[in-house]
C-alpha positions as CSV (number, residue, x, y, z in Angstrom):
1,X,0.0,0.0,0.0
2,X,0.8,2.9,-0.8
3,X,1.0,6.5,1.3
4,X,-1.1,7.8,-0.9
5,X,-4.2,4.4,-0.3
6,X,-2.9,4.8,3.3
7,X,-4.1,8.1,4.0
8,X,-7.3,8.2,1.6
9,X,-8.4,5.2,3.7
10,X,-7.5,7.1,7.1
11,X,-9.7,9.6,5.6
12,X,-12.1,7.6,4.6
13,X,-12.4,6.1,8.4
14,X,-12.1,9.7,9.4
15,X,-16.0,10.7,7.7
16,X,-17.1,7.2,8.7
17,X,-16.2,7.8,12.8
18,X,-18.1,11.6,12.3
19,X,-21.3,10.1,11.0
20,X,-21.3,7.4,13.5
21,X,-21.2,10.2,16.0
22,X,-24.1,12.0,14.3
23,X,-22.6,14.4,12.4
24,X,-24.7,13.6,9.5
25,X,-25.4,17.2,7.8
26,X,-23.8,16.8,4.4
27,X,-22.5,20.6,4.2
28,X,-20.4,19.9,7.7
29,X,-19.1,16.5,6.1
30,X,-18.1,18.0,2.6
31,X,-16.4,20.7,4.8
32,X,-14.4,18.1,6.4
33,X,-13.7,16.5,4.1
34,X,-12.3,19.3,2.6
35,X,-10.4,21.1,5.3
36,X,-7.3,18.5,6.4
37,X,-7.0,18.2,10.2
38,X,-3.2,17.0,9.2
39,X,-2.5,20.5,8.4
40,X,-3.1,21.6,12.2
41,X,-1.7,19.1,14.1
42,X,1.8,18.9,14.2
43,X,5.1,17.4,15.9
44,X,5.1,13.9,17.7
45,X,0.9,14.3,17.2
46,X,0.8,14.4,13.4
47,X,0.0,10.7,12.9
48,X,-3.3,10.9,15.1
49,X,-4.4,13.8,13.2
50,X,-7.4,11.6,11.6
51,X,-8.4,10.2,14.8
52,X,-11.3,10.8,16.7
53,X,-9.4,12.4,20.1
54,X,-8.5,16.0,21.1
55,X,-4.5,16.5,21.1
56,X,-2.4,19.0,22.5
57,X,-1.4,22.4,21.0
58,X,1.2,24.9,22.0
59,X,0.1,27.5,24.9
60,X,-1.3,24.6,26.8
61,X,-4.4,24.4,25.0
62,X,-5.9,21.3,22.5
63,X,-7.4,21.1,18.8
64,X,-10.9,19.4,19.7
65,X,-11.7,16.1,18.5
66,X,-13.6,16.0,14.7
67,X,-17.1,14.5,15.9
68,X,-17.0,17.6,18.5
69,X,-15.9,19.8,16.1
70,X,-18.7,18.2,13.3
71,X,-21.3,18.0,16.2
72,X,-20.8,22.2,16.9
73,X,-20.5,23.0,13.1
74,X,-23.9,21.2,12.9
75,X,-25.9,22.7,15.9
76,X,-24.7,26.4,14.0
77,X,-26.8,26.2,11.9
78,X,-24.1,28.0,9.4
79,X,-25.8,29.6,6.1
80,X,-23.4,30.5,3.4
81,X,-24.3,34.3,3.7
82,X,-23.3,34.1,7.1
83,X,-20.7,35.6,9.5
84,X,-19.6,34.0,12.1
85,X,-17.6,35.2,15.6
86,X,-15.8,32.1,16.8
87,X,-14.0,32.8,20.0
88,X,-10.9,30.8,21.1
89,X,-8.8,30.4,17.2
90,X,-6.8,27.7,19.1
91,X,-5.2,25.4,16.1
92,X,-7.5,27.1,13.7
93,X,-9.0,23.7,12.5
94,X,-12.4,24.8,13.5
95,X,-12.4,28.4,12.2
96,X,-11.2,26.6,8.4
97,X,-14.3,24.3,8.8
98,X,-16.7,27.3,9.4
99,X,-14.8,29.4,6.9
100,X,-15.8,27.0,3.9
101,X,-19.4,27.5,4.8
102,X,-19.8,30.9,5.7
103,X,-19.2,34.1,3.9
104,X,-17.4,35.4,6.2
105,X,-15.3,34.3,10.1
106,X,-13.5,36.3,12.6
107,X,-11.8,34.0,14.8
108,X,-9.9,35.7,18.1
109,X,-8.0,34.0,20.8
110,X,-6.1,35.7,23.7
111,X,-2.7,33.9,22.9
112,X,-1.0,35.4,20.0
113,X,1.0,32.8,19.2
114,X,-1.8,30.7,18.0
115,X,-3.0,33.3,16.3
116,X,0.1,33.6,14.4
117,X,0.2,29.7,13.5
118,X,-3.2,29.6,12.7
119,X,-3.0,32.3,10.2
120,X,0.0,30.7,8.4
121,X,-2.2,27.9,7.7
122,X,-5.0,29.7,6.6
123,X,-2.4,31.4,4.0
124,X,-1.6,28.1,3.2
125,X,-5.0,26.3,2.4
126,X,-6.2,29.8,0.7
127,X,-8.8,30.3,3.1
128,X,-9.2,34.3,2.6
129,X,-12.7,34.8,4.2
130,X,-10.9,34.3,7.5
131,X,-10.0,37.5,10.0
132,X,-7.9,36.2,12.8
133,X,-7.0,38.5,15.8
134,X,-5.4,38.4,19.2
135,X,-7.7,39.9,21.5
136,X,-9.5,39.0,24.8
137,X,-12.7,36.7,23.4
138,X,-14.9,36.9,26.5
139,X,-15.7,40.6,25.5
140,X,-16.3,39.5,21.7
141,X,-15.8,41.7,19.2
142,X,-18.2,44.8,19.3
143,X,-17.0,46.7,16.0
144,X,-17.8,44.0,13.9
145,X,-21.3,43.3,15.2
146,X,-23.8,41.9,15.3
147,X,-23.3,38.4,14.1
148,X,-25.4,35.5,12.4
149,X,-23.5,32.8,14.0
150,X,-21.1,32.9,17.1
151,X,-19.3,29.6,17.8
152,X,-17.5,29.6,21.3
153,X,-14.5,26.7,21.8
154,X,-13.9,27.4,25.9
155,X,-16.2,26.9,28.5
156,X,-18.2,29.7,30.9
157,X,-20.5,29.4,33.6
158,X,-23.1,31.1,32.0
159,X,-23.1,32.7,28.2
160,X,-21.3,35.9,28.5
161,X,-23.4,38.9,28.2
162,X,-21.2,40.7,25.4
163,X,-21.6,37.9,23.4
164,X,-25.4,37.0,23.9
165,X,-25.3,41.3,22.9
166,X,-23.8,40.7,20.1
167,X,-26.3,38.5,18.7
168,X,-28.4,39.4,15.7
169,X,-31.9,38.5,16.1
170,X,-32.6,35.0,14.5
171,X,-29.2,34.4,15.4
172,X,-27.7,31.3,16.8
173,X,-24.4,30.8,19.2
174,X,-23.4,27.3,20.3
175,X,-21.5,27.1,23.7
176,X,-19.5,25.2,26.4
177,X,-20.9,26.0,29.7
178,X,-20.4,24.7,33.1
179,X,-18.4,25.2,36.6
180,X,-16.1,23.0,36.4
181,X,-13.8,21.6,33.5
182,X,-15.6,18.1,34.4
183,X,-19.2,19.0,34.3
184,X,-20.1,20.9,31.0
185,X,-23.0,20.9,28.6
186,X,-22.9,22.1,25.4
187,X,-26.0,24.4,24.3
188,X,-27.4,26.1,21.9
189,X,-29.1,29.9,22.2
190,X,-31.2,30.8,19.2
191,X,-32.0,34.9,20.2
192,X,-35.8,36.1,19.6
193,X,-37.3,38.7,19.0
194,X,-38.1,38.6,22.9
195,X,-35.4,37.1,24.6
196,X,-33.1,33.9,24.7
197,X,-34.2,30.5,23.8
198,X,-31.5,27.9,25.1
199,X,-31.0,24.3,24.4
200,X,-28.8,21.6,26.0
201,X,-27.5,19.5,23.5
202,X,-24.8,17.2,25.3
203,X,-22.0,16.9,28.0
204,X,-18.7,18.1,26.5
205,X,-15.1,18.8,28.1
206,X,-13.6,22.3,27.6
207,X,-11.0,24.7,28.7
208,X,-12.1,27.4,30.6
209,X,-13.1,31.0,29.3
210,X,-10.8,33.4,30.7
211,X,-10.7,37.3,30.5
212,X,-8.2,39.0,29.3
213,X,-4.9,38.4,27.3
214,X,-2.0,35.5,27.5
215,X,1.6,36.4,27.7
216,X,2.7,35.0,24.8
């Protein structure tokens, strides 16, 4: 076998493990199909890049497993006229996946080193639609609101009020929230016309949300 048959078959397992996980929405599966998880992951981790498992990143931080990645994608809801605020860049894998099915993404995480290698991969896979910055994501980013979708990768205790503000009616944001980095739910907020409408979808496992910026 070749590396070539060895990797379009570890690809091919890839799709199969995210639909037997329910990521079944053919728009998120084309997108991962599309959008290499190799090209995130590297060092001693690069040979698990198409299994199912989070791994680590630099800054102390991890690139999500797919089916979690597929699962979120899903529950946004993404349309292709769409922007979408994603807070917490990390590896960038998940900001690429959104990026092929929005019109537009700005991704912002507080450690500016991953900001830096995320955008070099963006550069590389072409992916132009993408506005990376380094800036404090529990605050969101007001000058660009309001949102369609807003996709947060780190977990709160409650949806933070400057994101829930920034919003658009009809809008959806998909969230990690819980007290304790072993007790989370993911949930989705659909904003009406009147209010909030929120929805637990299932237990997840996050970093925490944290104000401000990293060091590095």
């Amino acid at each position: 076998m070749t590396e070539g048959d060895d990797l379009a078959q570890r690809k091919m397992r890839f799709l199969f493990a995210l639909r037997s996980k329910g990521v079944t929405e053919a728009r998120v599966l084309a997108a991962m199909e599309r959008i290499d998880r190799g090209a995130f992951v590297r060092g001693i981790f690069s040979e698990r890049a198409y299994e199912d498992m989070p791994l680590p990143i630099a800054c102390g931080q991890t690139i999500s497993q797919p089916s979690v990645v597929g699962l979120m994608t899903q529950a946004l809801e993404v349309g292709p006229r769409d922007t979408v605020l994603e807070i917490g860049t990390g590896s960038g894998y998940q900001a690429a996946v959104l990026a092929v099915l929005a019109r537009r993404v700005y991704t912002i995480d507080r450690h500016r080193r991953l900001v830096r290698e995320a955008n070099a991969v963006f550069e590389a896979l072409d992916l132009s639609n993408i506005v990376s910055l380094a800036a404090d994501g529990s605050r969101g980013l007001p000058d660009q609101a309001p949102f369609d979708r807003i996709l947060v990768t780190a977990a709160a205790e409650d949806p933070p009020g400057p994101l829930l503000s920034q919003l658009k009616i009809g809008g959806i944001m998909v969230l990690p929230v819980g007290q304790s980095d072993t007790v989370q739910s993911l949930i989705r907020v659909r904003r009406t016309e009147t209010g909030f409408d929120y929805e637990e979808l299932r237990p997840v496992r996050f970093v925490p949300l944290i104000e401000g910026m990293a060091g590095d």
